[in-house]
C-alpha positions in Angstrom: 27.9 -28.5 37.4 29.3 -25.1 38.1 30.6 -25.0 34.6 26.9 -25.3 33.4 25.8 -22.9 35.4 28.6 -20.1 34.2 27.9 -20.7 30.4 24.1 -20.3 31.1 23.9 -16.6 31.0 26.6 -16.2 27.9 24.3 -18.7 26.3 21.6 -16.7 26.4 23.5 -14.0 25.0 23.9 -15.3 21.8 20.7 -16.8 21.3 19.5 -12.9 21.9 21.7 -11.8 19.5 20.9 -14.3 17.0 17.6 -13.2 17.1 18.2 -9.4 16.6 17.7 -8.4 13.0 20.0 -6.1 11.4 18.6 -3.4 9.5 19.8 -3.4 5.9 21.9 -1.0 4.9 19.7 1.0 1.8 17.4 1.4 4.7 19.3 2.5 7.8 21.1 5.0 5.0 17.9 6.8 3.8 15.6 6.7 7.2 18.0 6.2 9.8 18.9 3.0 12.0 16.6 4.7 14.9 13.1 4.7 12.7 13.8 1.4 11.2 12.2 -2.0 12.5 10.6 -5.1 12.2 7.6 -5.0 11.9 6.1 -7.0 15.1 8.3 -4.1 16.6 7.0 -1.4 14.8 3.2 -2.6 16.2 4.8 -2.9 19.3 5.5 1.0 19.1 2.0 2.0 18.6 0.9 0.7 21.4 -0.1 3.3 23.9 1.9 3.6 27.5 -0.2 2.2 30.1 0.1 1.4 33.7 2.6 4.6 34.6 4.3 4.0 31.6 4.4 0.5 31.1 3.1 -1.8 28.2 1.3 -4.9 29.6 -1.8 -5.4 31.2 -4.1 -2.9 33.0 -7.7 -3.1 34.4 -10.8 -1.6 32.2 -9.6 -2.8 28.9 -11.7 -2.9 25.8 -11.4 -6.5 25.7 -13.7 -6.9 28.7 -11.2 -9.9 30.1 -10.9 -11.8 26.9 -7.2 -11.1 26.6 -5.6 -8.8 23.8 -2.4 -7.0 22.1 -3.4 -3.8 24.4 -3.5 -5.8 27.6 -0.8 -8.5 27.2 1.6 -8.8 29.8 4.0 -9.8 27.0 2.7 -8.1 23.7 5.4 -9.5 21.2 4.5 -13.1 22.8 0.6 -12.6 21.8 1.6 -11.1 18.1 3.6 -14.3 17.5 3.2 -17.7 18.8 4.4 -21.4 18.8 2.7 -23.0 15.8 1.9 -20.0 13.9 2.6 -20.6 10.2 5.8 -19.7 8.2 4.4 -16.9 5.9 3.2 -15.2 9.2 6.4 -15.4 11.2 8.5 -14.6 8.0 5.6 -11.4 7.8 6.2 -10.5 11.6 10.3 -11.2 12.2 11.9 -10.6 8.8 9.8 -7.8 7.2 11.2 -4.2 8.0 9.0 -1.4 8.3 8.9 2.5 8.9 6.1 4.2 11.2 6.0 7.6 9.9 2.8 8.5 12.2 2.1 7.6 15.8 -1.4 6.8 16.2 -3.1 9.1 19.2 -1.1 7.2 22.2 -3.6 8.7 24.4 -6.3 6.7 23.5 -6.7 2.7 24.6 -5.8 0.1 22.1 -8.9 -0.8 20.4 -9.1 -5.4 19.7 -12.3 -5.2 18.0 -12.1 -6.6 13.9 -15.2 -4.9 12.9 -14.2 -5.4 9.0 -12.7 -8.2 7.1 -8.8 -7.6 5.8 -10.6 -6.8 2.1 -12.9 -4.2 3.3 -9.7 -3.1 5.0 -7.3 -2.9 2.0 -10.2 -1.7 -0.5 -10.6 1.0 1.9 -7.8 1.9 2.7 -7.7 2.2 -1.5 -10.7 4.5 -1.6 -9.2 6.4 1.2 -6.2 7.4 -0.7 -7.6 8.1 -3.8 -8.4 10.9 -2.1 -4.9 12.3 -1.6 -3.2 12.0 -5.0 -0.2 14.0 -3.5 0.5 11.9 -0.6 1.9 8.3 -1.9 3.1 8.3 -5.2 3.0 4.5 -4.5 0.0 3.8 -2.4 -0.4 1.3 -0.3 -1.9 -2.2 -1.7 -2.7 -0.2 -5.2 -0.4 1.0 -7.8 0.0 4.3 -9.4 0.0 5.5 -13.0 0.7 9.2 -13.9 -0.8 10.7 -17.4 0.6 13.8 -19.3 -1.2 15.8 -16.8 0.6 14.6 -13.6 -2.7 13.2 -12.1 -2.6 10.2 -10.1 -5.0 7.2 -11.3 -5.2 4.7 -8.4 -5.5 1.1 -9.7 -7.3 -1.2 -7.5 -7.0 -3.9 -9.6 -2.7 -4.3 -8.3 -2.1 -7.5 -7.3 -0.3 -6.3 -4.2 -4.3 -6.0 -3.0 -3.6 -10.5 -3.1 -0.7 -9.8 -0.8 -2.4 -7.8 1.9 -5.5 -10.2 1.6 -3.3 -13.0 2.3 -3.8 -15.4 5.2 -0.6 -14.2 6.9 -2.1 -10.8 6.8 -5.3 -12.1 7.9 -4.3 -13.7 10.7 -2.4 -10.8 11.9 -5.9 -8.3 11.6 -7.3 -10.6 14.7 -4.0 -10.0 16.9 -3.7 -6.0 16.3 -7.3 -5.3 15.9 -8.9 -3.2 12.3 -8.1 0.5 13.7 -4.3 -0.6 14.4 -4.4 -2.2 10.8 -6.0 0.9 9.1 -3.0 3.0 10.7 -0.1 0.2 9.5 -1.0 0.3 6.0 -1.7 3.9 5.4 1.3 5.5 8.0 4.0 2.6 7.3 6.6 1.9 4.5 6.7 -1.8 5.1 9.9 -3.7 3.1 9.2 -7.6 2.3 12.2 -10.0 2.3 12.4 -11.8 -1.1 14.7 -15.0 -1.8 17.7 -13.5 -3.0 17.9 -11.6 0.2 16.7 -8.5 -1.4 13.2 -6.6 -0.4 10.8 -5.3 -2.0 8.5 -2.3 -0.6 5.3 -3.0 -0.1 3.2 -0.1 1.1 4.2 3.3 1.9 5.3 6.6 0.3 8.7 5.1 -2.5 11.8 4.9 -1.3 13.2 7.0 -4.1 11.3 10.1 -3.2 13.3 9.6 0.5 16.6 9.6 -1.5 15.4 12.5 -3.8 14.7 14.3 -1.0 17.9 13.7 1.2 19.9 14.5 -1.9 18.2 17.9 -2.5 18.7 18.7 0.9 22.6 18.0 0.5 23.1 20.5 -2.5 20.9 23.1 -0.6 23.6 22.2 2.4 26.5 22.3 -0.4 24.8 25.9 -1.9 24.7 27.7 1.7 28.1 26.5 2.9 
């Protein structure tokens, strides 16, 4: 019996570190191991601080009582739970993501799905269209530059299929449209495919993050 008891805790151990994900490498390189996450633990980040600094649940929530992400005692626990489907856990656990803008932490998380996950994407679309500079690779649409450097936004890309699927879906009524809006226009989000490889989703190209780190380096090499 005692031997039970003392393996308990080591047990535990490794089931917790079975279930870290490591960040691949390409990505931990480029942004940094620090900025890189799943993305149920990229959400999880946007959450504002409530309670003296403590996620979980607080009285006056927008909810009204109903229960949501802002006022969960255990936020991860109501983003993914027992019997959700494949394609959403794969979408939550295994897909890696970059927040490259806190939303305004001093406001209270908002649970209301106002709009569908179309309307959502569509806008999102429109919305960019409206910043040619900004993503070279929008999220949900896909790019084409003429002779003249302008961006045409496409809205027609059949990435638009992937953030209209029902894994997507499902997760708009756990975070709630404004945390939505926010993921897919401040997030480079990083798919897992098959072969083990991933494939970016959304967000500004991960090329223009190496471009940019190696100008910096011969600016370093130039000055020193």
């Amino acid at each position: 019996m005692a031997t039970s008891i003392s393996l308990k805790p080591e047990l535990a151990t490794m089931k917790r570190k079975k279930r870290k994900r490591r960040v691949p490498e390409f990505m931990r390189r480029v942004y940094g191991d620090k900025y890189v996450n799943t993305l149920g633990n990229v959400i999880l980040s946007m959450l504002p601080l409530q309670n003296g600094g403590t996620l979980g649940a607080h009285t006056g929530c927008r909810c009204k009582g109903r229960g949501c992400l802002g006022c969960s005692g255990d936020p991860m626990a109501f983003i993914l739970r027992d019997g959700d489907p494949p394609d959403y856990r794969a979408l939550i656990s295994r897909s890696f993501a970059v927040l490259h803008l806190l939303p305004d932490l001093s406001l209270p998380f908002s649970p209301h799905v106002r709009w569908t996950q179309e309307q959502i994407v569509r806008r999102v679309i429109d919305m960019e269209s409206c910043i040619p500079y900004r993503h070279a690779c929008s999220p949900i649409s896909r790019t084409c530059r003429g002779s003249s450097g302008i961006v045409s936004w496409i809205s027609s890309s059949p990435m638009i299929d992937v953030f209209c699927s029902s894994a997507w879906s499902l997760l708009l009524t756990r975070i709630g449209d404004e945390f939505m809006f926010h993921l897919l226009r401040h997030t480079s989000i990083f798919s897992p495919l098959n072969n083990g490889n991933y494939i970016q989703i959304a967000g500004a190209p991960f090329t223009d993050f190496i471009r940019r780190f190696i100008r910096v380096f011969y600016i370093y090499m130039e000055i020193s």
